[in-house]
C-alpha positions as CSV (number, residue, x, y, z in Angstrom):
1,X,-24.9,21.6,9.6
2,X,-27.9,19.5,11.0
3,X,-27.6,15.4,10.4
4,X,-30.5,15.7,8.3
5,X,-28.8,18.4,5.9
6,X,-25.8,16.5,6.0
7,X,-27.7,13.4,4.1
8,X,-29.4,15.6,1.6
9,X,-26.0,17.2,0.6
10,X,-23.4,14.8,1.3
11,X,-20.2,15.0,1.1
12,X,-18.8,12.3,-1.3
13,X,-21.3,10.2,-3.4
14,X,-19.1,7.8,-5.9
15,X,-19.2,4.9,-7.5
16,X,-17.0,2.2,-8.6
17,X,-16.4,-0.7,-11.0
18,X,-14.1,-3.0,-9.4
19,X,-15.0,-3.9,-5.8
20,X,-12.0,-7.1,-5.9
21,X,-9.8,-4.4,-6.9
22,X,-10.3,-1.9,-4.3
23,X,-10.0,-4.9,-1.6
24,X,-6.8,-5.9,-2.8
25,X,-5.6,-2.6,-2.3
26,X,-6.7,-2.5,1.5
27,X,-5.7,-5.5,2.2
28,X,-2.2,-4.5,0.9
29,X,-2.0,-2.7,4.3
30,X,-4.1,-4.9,6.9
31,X,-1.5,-6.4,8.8
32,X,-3.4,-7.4,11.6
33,X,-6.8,-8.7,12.4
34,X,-8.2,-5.5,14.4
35,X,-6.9,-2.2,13.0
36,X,-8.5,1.1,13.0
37,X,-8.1,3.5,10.0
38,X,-8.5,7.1,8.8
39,X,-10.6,8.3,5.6
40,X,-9.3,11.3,4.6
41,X,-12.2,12.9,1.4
42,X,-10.9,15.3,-1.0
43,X,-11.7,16.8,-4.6
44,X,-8.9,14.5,-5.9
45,X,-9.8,11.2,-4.6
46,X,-10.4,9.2,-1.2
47,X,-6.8,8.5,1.2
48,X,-7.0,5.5,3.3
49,X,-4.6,5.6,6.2
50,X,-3.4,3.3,9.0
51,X,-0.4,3.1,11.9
52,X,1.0,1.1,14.0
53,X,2.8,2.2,17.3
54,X,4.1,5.4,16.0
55,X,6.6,3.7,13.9
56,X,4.6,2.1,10.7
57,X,2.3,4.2,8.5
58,X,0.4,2.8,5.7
59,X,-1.7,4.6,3.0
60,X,-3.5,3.5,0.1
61,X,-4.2,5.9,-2.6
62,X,-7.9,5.8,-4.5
63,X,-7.8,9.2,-7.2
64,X,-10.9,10.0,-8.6
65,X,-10.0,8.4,-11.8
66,X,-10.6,5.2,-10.2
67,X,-14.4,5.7,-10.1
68,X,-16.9,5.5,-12.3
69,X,-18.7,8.6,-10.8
70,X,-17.1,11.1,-8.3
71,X,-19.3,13.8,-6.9
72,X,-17.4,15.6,-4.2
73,X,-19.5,18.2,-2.3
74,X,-17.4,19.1,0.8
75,X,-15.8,22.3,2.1
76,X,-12.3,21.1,2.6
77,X,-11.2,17.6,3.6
78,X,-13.3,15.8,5.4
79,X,-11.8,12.7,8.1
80,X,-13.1,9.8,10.2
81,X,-12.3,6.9,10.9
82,X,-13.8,3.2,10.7
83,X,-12.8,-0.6,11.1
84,X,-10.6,-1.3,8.3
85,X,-11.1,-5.2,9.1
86,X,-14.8,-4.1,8.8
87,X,-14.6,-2.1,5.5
88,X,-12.8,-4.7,4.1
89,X,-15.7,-6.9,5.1
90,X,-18.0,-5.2,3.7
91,X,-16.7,-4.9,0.5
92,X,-16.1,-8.0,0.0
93,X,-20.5,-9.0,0.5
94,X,-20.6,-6.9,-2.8
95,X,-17.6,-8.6,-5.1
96,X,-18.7,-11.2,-6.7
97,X,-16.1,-13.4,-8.6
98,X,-16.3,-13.3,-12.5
99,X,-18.6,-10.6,-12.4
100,X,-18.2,-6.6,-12.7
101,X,-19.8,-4.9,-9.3
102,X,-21.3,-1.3,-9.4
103,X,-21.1,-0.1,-6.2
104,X,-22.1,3.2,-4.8
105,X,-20.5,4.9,-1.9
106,X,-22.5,7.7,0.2
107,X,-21.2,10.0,3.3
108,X,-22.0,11.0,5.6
109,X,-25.5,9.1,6.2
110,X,-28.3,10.5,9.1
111,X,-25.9,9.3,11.3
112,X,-22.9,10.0,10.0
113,X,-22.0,6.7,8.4
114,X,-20.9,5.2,5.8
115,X,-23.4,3.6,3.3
116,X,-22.5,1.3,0.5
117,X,-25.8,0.3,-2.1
118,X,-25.6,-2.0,-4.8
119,X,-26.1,-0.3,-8.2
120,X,-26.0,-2.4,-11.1
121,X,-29.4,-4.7,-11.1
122,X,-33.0,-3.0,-10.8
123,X,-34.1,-5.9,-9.4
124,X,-31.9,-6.3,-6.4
125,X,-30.0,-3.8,-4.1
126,X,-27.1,-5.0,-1.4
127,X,-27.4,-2.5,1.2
128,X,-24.5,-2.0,4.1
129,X,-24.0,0.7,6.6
130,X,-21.0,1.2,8.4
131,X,-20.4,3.4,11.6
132,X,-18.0,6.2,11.8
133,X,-16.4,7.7,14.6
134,X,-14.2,10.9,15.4
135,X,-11.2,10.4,13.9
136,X,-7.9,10.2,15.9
137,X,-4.7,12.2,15.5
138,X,-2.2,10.5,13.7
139,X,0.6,10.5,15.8
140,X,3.8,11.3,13.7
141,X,4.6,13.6,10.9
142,X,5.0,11.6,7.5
143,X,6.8,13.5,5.4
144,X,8.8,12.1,3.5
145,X,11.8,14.5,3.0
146,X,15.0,13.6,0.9
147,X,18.7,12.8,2.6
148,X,20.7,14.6,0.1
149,X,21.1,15.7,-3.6
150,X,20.6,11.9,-5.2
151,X,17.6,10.1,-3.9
152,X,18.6,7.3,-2.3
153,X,16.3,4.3,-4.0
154,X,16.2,1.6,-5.6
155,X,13.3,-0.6,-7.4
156,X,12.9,-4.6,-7.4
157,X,10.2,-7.2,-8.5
158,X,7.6,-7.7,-5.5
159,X,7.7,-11.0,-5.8
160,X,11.6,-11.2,-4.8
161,X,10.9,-8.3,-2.3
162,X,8.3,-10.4,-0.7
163,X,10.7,-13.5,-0.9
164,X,13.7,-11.6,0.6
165,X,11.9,-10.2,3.6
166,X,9.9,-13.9,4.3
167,X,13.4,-15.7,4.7
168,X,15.1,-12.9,6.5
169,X,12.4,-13.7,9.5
170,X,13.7,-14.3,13.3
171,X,12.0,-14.1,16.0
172,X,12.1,-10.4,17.7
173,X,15.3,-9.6,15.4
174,X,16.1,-6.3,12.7
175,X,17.1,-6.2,9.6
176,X,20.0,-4.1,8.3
177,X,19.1,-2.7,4.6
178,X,22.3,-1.7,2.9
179,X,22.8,0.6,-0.3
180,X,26.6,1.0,-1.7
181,X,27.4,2.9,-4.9
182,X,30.2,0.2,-5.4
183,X,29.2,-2.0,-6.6
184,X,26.0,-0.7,-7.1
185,X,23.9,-2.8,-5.2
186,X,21.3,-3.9,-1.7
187,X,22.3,-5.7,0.9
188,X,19.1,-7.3,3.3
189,X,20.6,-8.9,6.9
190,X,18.9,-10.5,9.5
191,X,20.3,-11.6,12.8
192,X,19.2,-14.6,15.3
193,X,20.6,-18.0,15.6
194,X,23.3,-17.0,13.0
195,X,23.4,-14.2,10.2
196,X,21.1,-14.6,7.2
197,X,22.4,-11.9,4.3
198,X,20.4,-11.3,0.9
199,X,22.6,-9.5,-1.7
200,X,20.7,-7.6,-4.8
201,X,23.3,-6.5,-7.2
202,X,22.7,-4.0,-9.6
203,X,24.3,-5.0,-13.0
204,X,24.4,-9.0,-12.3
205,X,20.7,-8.8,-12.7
206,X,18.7,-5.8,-13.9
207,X,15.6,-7.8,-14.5
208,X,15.3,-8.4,-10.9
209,X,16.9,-5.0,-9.5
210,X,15.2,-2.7,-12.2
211,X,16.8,0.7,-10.7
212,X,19.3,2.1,-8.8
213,X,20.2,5.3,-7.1
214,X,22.8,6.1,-4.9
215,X,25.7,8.1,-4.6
216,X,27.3,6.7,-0.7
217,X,26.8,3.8,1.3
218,X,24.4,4.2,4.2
219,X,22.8,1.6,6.1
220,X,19.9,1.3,8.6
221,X,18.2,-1.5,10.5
222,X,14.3,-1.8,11.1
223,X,12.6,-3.9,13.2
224,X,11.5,-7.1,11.2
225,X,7.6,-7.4,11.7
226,X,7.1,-3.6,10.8
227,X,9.5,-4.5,7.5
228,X,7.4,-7.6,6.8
229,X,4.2,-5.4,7.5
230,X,4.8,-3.9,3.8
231,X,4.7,-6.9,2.0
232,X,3.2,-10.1,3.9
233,X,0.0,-9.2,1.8
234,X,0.7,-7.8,-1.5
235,X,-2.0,-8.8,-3.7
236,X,-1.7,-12.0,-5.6
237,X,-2.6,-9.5,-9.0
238,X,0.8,-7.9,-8.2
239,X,2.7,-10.9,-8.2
240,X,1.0,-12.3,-11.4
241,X,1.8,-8.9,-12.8
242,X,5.6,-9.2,-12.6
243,X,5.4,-5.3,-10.5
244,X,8.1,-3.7,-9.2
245,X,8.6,-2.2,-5.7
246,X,10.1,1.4,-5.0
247,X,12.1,1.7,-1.5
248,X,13.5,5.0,-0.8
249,X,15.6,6.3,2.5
250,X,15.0,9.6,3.2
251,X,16.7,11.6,5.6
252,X,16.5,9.9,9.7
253,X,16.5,6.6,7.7
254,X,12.8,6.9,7.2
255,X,12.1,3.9,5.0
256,X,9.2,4.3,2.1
257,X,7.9,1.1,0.2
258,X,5.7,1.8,-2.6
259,X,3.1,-0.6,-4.3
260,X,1.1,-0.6,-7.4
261,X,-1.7,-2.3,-7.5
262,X,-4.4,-2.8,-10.5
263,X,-8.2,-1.4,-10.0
264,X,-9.7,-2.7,-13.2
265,X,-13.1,-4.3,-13.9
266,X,-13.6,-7.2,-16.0
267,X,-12.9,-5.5,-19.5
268,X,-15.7,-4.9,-22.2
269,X,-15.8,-3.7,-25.2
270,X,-16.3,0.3,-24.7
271,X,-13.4,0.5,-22.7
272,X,-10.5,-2.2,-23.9
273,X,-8.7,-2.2,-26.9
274,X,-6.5,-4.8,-28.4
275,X,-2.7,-4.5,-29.1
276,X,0.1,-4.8,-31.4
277,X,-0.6,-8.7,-30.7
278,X,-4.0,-9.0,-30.6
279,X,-4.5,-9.2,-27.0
280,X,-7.0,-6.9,-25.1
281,X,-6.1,-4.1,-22.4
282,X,-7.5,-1.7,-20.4
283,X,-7.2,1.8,-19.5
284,X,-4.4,1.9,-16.6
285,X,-6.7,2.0,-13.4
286,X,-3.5,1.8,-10.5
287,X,-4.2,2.2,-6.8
288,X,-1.0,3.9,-5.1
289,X,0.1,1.9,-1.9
290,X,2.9,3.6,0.5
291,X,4.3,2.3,3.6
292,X,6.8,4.3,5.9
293,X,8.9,2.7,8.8
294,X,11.0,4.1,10.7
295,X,14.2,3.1,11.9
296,X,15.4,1.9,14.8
297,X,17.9,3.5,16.8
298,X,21.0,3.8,16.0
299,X,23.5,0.9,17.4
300,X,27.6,0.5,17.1
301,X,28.0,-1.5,13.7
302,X,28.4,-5.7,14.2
303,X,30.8,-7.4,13.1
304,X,30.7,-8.6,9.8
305,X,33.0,-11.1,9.9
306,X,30.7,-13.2,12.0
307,X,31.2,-16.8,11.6
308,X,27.6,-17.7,11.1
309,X,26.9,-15.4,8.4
310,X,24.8,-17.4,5.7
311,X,25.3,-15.7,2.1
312,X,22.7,-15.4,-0.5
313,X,23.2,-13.3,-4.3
314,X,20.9,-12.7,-6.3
């Protein structure tokens, strides 16, 4: 297909209500300044993903529900790749604080890019283009595959999550993540200049551990600025929001961290509704976030009655 037939038929044209929302969700998994991501188009919605090194893999989710208008035109999926630091960029020219953005999205353009148009005024249009390029191969498989009959997982408020991980930090150090069946609970430890262990337990505090599966102790250690990649920017929104966080070990001691994050435009009144106490909500509008780290290899346990160990229960 010609460049020129490519722009009269594209592939994906959408649009969407909530520009501050989608950001937050990319954010979610720019953990440094100059990163390169994939776009993955399907009927079902648009896939975000990035990597690190062959051992971090990030994806953000956007289904079709998400959008105002989704008008998918494509033979298959379609992939390329783009700045994420750029994207992010972008976006951000069309959100304006207080106010609910229509934006259009458009690909592939003459030139195969990606071209964002402001939709919501008649009298003014933000324009942007963005180049694409030929996507690279992602370099490791990440599916996420099960270690036994019980999932191993267990869900806890981001904001303690977040917490946990930022005081566990040592320079060039692991952390050992912990799940025993009994007690029930998660054990977070850091080494450096001393030990540094964060104990979650199960039934002292539901509120803050809200679930718990797992039928054996198993333990694995990941490197600490992949662990921190997961959470050193989960939106503010989530935090306000009181979420919880899903971790899950699957089998190798792959590691999966799961976000939710709200996509919702300023409410009006076609599409809120007030509840039981006279408050008013919107639809559910969620953006799925998933992170997968791997482990690091496997090293002879330490020991653990090490005379530096510093404590913490929550």
């Amino acid at each position: 297909m010609s460049s020129s037939a490519a722009a009269e038929v594209p592939d994906l044209v959408c649009e969407l209500d909530s520009v501050h929302g989608i950001v937050d969700a990319l954010t979610s998994v720019r953990w440094k300044r100059h990163q390169d991501a994939l776009i993955e188009l399907s009927e079902h919605g648009i896939v975000i993903i990035v990597e690190e090194t062959g051992c971090l893999q990030a994806k953000v989710y956007l289904q079709r529900e998400l959008f105002v208008k989704y008008e998918y035109g494509a033979h298959g999926r379609p992939r390329f790749g783009l700045s994420l630091g750029l994207f992010v960029d972008c976006l951000n020219t069309f959100s304006v604080p207080g106010h609910s953005n229509l934006l259009e999205l458009r690909y592939p353009g003459p030139d195969m890019q990606l071209m964002l148009r402001s939709v919501d005024s008649p009298e003014t249009c933000i324009y942007a283009e963005i180049r694409t390029r030929i996507p690279e191969t992602i370099s490791w498989d990440y599916n996420f595959e099960p270690a036994g009959s019980t999932p191993l997982t267990f869900t806890v408020k981001s904001a303690a999550l977040k917490e946990a991980i930022d005081d566990l930090e040592w320079p060039g150090s692991s952390i050992q993540i912990k799940l025993q069946a009994t007690p029930p609970s998660v054990i977070f430890r850091g080494e450096g200049h001393g030990d540094l262990q964060i104990d979650f337990n199960y039934y002292a505090n539901t509120e803050l551990l809200i679930a718990f599966s797992c039928d054996r102790q198993i333990s694995h250690r990941y490197k600490y600025k992949f662990l921190r990649a997961t959470t050193c920017n989960i939106p503010s929104s989530v935090i306000r929001d009181n979420r919880g966080s899903k971790l899950s070990i699957g089998r190798g001691g792959m590691l999966k961290v799961q976000h939710l994050v709200s996509v919702a435009a300023k409410p009006t009144s076609s599409s809120a509704h007030m509840d039981s106490a006279g408050h008013q909500q919107q639809p559910s509008r969620i953006a799925y976030i998933e992170f997968f780290v791997k482990p690091e290899e496997e090293l002879e346990d330490d020991d653990d009655d090490n005379n530096d160990n510093v404590n913490h229960q929550t």
